[in-house]
C-alpha positions as CSV (number, residue, x, y, z in Angstrom):
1,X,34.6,84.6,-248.8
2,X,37.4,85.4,-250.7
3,X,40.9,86.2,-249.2
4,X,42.6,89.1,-250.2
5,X,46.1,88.3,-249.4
6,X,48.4,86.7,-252.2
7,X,51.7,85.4,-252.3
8,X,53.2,88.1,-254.8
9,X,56.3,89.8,-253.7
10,X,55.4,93.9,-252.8
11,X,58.5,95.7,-253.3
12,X,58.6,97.8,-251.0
13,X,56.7,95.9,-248.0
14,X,59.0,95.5,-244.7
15,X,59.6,91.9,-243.9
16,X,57.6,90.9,-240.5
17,X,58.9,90.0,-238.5
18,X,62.2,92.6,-238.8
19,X,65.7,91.5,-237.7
20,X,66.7,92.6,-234.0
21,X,70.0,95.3,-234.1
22,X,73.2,93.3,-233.2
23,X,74.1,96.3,-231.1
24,X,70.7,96.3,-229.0
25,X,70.0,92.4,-229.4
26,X,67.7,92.4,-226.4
27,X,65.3,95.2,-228.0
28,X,62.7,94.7,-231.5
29,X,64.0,96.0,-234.4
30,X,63.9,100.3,-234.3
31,X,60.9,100.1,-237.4
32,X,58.5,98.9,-234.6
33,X,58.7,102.6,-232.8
34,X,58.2,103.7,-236.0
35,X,55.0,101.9,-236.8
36,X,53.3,102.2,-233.4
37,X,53.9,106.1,-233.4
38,X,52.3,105.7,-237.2
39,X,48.9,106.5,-238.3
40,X,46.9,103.3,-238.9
41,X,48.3,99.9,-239.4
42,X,51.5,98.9,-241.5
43,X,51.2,96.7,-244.0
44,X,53.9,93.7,-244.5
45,X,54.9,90.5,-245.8
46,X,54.8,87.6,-244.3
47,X,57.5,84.6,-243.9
48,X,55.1,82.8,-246.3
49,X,55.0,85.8,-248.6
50,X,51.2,86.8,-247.9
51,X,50.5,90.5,-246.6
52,X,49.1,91.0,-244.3
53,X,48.3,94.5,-241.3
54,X,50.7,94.3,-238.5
55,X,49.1,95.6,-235.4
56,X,51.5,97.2,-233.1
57,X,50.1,99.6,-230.5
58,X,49.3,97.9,-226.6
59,X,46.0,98.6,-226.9
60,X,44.9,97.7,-230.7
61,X,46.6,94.6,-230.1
62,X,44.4,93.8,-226.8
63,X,41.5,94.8,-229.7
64,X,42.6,92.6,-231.9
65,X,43.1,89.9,-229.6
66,X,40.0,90.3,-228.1
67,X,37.5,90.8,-231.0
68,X,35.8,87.5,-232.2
69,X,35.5,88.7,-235.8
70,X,39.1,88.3,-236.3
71,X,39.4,84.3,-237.1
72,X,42.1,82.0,-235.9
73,X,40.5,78.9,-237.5
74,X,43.2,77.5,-239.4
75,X,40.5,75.3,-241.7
76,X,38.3,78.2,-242.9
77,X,41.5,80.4,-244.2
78,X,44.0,77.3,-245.0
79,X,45.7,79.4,-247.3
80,X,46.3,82.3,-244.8
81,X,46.7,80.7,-241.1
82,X,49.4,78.2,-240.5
83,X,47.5,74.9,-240.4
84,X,48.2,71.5,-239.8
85,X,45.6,68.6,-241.4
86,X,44.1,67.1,-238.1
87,X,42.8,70.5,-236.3
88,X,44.2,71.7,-233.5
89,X,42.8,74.1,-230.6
90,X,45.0,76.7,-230.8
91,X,44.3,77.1,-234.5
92,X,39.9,77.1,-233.8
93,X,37.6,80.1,-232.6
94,X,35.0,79.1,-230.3
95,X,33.0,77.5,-229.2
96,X,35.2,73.9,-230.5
97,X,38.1,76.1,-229.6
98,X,36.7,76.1,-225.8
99,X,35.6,72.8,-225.8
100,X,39.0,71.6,-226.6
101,X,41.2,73.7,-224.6
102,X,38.7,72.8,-221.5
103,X,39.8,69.4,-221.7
104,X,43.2,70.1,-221.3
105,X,42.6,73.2,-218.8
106,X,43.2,70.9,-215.3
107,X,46.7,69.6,-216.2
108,X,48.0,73.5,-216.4
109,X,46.1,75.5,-213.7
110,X,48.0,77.6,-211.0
111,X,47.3,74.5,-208.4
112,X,48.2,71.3,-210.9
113,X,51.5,73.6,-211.5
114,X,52.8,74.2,-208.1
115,X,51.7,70.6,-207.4
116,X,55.1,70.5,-209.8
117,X,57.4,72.6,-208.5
118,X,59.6,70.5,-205.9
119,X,59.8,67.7,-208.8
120,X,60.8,71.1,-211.3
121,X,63.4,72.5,-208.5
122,X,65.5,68.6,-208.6
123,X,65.4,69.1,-212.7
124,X,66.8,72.4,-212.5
125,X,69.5,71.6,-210.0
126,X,70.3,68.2,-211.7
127,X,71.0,70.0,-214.9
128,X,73.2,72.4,-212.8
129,X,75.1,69.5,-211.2
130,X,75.9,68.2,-214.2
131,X,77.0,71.4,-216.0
132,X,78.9,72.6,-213.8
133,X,81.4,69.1,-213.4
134,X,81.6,69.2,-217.0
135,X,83.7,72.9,-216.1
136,X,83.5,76.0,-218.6
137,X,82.9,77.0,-221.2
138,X,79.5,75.5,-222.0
139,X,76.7,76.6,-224.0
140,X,73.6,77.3,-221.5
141,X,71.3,76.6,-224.1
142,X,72.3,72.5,-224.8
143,X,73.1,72.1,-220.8
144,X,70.7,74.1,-219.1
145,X,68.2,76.2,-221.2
146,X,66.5,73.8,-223.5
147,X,67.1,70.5,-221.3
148,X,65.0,71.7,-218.2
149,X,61.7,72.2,-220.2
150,X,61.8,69.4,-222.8
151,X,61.9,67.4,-219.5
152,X,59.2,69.1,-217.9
153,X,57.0,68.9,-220.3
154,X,57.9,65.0,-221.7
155,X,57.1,64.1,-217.9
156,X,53.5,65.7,-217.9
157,X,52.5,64.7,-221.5
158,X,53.8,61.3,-221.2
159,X,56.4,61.3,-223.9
160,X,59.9,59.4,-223.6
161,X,62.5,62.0,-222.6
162,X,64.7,59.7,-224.7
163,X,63.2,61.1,-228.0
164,X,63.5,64.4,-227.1
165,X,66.1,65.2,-229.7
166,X,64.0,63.9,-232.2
167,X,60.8,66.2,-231.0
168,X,63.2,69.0,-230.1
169,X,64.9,69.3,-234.0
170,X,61.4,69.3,-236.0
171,X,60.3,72.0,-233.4
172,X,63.2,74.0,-234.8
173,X,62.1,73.7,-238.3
174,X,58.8,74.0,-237.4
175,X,59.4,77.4,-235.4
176,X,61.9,78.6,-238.2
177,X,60.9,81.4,-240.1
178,X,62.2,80.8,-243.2
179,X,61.6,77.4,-243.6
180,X,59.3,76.9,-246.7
181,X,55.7,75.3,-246.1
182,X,57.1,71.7,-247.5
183,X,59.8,72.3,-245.0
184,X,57.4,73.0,-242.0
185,X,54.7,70.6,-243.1
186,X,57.0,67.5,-243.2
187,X,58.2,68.0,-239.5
188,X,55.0,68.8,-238.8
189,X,53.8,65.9,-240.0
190,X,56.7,63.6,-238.6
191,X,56.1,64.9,-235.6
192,X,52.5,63.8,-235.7
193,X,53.4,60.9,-236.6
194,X,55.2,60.1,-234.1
195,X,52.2,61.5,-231.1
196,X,50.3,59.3,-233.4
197,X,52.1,55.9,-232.6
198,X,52.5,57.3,-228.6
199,X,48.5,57.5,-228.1
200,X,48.1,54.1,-229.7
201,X,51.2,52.6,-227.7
202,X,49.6,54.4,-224.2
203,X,46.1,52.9,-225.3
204,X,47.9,49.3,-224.7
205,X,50.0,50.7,-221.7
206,X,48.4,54.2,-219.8
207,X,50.5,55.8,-217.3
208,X,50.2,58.9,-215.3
209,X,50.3,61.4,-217.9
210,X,47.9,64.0,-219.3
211,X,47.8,62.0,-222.7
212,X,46.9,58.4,-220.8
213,X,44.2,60.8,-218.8
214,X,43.0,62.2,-222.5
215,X,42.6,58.8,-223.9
216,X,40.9,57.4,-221.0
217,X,38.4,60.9,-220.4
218,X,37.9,61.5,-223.7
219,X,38.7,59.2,-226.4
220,X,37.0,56.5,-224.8
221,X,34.3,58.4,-224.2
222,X,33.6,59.1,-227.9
223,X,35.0,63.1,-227.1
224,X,38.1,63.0,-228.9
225,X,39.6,61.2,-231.3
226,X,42.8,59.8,-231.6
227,X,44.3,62.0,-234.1
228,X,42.9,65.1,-232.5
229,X,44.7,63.3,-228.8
230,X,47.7,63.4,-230.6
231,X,47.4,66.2,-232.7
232,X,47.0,68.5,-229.0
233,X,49.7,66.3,-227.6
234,X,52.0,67.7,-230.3
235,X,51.2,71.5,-229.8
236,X,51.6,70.8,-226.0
237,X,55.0,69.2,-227.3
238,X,56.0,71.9,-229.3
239,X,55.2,75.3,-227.3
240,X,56.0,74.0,-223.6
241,X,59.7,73.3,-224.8
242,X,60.4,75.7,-227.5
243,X,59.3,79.0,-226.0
244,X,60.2,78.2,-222.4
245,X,64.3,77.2,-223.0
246,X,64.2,80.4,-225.6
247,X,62.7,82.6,-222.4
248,X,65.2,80.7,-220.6
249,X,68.3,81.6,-222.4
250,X,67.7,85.2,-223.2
251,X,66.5,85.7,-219.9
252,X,69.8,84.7,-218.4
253,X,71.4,87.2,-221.2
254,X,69.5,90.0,-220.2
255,X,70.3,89.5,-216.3
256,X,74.1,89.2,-217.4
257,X,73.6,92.6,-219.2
258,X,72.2,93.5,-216.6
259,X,74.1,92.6,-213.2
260,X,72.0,95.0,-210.7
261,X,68.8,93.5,-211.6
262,X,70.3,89.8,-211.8
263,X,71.1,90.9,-207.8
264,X,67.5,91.7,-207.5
265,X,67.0,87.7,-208.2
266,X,69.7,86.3,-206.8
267,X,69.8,87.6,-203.4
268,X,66.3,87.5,-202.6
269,X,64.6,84.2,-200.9
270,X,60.6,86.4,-201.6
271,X,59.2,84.3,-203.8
272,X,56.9,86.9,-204.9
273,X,59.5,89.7,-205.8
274,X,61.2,86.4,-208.0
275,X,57.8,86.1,-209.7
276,X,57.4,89.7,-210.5
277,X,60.9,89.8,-211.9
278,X,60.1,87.0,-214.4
279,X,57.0,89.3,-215.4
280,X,59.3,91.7,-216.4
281,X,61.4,89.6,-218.0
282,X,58.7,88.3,-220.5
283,X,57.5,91.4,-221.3
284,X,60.9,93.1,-221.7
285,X,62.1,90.3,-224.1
286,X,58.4,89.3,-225.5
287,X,59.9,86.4,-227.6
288,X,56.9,85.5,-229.5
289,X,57.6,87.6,-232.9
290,X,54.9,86.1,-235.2
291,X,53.5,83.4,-233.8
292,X,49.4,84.9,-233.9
293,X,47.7,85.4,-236.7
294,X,44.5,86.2,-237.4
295,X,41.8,86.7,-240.9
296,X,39.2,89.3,-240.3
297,X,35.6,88.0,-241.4
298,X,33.8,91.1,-241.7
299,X,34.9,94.4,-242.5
300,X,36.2,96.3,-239.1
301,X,38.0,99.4,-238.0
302,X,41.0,98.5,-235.4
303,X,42.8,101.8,-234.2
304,X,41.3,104.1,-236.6
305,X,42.2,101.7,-240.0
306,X,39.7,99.9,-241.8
307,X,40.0,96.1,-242.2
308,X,38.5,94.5,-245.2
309,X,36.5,90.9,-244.7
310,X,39.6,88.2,-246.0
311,X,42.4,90.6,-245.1
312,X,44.9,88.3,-242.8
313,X,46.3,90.8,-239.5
314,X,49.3,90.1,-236.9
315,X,49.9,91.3,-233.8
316,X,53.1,92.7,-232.9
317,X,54.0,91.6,-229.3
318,X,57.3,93.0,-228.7
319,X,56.3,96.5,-229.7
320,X,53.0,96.3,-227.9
321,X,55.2,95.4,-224.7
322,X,57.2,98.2,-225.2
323,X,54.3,100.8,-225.7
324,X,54.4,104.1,-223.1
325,X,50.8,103.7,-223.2
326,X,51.2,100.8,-221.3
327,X,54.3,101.3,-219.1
328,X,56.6,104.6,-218.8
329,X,60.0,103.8,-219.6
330,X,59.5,100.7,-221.5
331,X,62.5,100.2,-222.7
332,X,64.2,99.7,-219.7
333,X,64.4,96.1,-217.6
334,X,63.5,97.0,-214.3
335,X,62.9,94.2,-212.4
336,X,60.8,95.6,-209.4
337,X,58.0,97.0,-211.1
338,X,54.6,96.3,-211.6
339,X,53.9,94.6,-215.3
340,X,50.8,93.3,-215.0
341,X,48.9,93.3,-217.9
342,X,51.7,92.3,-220.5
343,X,50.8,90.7,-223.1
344,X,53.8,88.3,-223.8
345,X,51.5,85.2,-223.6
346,X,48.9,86.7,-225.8
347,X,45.7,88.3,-224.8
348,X,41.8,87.0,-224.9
349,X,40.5,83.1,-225.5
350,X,43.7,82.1,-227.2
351,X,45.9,83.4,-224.4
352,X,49.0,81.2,-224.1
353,X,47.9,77.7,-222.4
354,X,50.9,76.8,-220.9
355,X,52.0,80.3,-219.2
356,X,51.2,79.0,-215.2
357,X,54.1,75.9,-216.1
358,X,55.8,78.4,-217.8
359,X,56.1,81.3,-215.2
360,X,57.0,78.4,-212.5
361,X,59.7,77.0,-214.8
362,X,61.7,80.5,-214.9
363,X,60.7,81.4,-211.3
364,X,63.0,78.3,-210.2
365,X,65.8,78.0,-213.4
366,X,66.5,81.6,-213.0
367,X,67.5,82.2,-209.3
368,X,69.5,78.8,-208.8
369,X,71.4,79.2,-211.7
370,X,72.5,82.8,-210.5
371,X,72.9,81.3,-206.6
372,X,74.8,78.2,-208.1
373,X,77.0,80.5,-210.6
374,X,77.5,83.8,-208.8
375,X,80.3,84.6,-211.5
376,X,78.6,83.5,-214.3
377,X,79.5,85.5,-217.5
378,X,79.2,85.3,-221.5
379,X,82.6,83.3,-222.0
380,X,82.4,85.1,-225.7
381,X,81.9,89.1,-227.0
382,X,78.1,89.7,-227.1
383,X,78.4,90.6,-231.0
384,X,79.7,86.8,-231.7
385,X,76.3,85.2,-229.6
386,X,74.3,83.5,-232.5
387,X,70.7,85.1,-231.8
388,X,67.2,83.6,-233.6
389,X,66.5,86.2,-235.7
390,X,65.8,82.9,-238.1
391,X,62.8,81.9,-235.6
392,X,59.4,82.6,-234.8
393,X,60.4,82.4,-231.2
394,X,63.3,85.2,-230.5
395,X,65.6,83.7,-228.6
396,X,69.6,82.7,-228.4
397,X,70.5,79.1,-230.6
398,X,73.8,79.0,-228.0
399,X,74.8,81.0,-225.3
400,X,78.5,80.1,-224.3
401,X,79.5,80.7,-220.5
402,X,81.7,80.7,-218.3
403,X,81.8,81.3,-213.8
């Protein structure tokens, strides 16, 4: 099959994702109303410079999402789909998708994850401890945001916590949207690299960690291979840091905006109204701008637009999260409503992974940093906060405070 995007530049193509206002940081860019209320799909340019149909409406995203004749396998459209050269799940359709992701399933279910949660709540509070004797201003991000996640998830896989600036500054370049390809591809492949030389050290010396468990279950067993072990290992790297501290530090923006719904977090001790509130949160702030792509392999309609075989589509989360099909009054933060059904982690097969750590992680960083720091405030004007409008994961690169 041939692939009908090229890397020619279409003047007169919006740029996807579009840059967030500076005045309304917290909401997507005002095109997105624009598009959904649109007949059809729009048509865009990519980061790499391919087209591609950006799919923005709640429900044609579910159909996208949920349709099996739009590809995510990374090695049948190399050209299209971000790829890396030792496959990884997320980047497979089933069924080697399935069997993959089903032997990572266990270490991320709502049980493993709670399992967690008194070892997450001393991480959180540590990182509070020693934030706040350092005094004000700091930057929530470096202190709090980023720190509480890369531990997290350097504890479960098994990596050294010690590396974590290493792993944490090729995940920026590899989340950046304008890096070039060379850019992305060598920290993509430095970061292999070095999963690479941690599943052959583990092989000598296992430990309790989901990538001593995958060597022992699986490569051993002739399942996996070592460079798919580490491969996984490095997307697990990757998405249970980056996403989480972004979630993390615009979250905490938002509730500062906010002050009557922070109240809603802090002075409650209901776990389940704290959970709900984080719901609301990711699907307020949907961070994930361009992360899913997908190549259609037969020609198919998708909300009333025909999609030719080879033509690459997107879905747009943080309009489809803002859609009044789904919720009335979407663009307001209203932390005690119902928002299930968001689609902030994805929708379908490929649905985020990593969401049950994820949800648990904000349900305890959130309300003890509001009932540590009753008086915490942005120690700077909002308009001088650096936001990610550079990333493929929206988010805040420092957030400077002050209590």
């Amino acid at each position: 099959m041939s692939i009908t995007t090229d890397t020619h530049d279409h003047t007169g193509l919006p740029v996807f994702p579009g840059t967030r206002s500076q005045r309304c940081p917290l909401d997507p860019p005002a095109e997105y109303a624009d598009w959904r209320q649109a007949e059809g799909l729009q048509r865009v340019r990519m980061w790499n410079g391919h087209t591609a149909w950006v799919v923005t409406r709640y429900e044609d995203v579910r159909a996208v999402l949920g349709d099996p004749r739009l590809s995510a396998d990374a090695q049948r459209y190399p050209s299209v789909l971000p790829h890396t050269q030792v496959p990884a799940f997320p980047r497979m359709d089933d069924p080697e998708h399935a069997r993959l992701r089903r032997m990572l399933t266990a270490d991320f279910t709502v049980k493993r994850v709670e399992t967690m949660r008194p070892e997450i709540h001393e991480i959180v509070e540590r990182f509070l401890d020693k934030m706040i004797s350092k005094g004000w201003p700091a930057d929530l991000v470096r202190a709090f945001a980023l720190p509480i996640p890369s531990l997290v998830i350097s504890l479960l896989l098994g990596v050294p916590y010690d590396d974590h600036e290493f792993f944490q500054q090729h995940s920026a370049t590899m989340n950046r949207a304008d890096a070039s390809p060379q850019e992305k591809g060598q920290a993509s492949g430095e970061l292999f690299g070095y999963l690479l030389g941690l599943v052959e050290r583990k092989e000598r010396e296992p430990g309790d960690d989901l990538i001593s468990r995958l060597l022992a279950e699986r490569v051993a067993t002739g399942q996996l291979s070592r460079e798919e072990a580490a491969m996984n290992g490095m997307i697990l790297l990757f998405a249970g840091h980056e996403t989480t501290a972004n979630m993390i530090g615009l979250g905490t923006l938002a509730l500062l905006q906010n002050p009557d719904q922070a109240a809603r977090i802090r002075d409650t001790d209901d776990p389940a109204v704290v959970a709900n509130a984080v719901e609301e949160l990711l699907r307020y702030l949907s961070i994930a701008q361009d992360m899913i792509v997908r190549v259609a392999t037969e020609d198919l309609t998708i909300g009333g637009h025909l999609i030719r075989a080879g033509e690459a589509v997107t879905v747009n989360l943080p309009a489809a999260n803002r859609d009044t099909v789904f919720l009335d009054q979407p663009d307001t933060v209203d932390l005690g409503r119902n928002t299930r059904g968001h689609l902030a982690f994805g929708y379908g097969v490929h649905q985020c992974l990593g969401q049950n750590l994820a949800r648990v992680e904000l349900q305890v960083a959130l309300p003890a940093l509001l009932r540590r720091l009753p008086g915490l405030r942005l120690a700077v004007p909002l308009e001088e906060v650096k936001f990610r409008h550079d990333m493929s994961a929206y988010g805040v690169h420092e957030l400077p405070v002050a209590w």
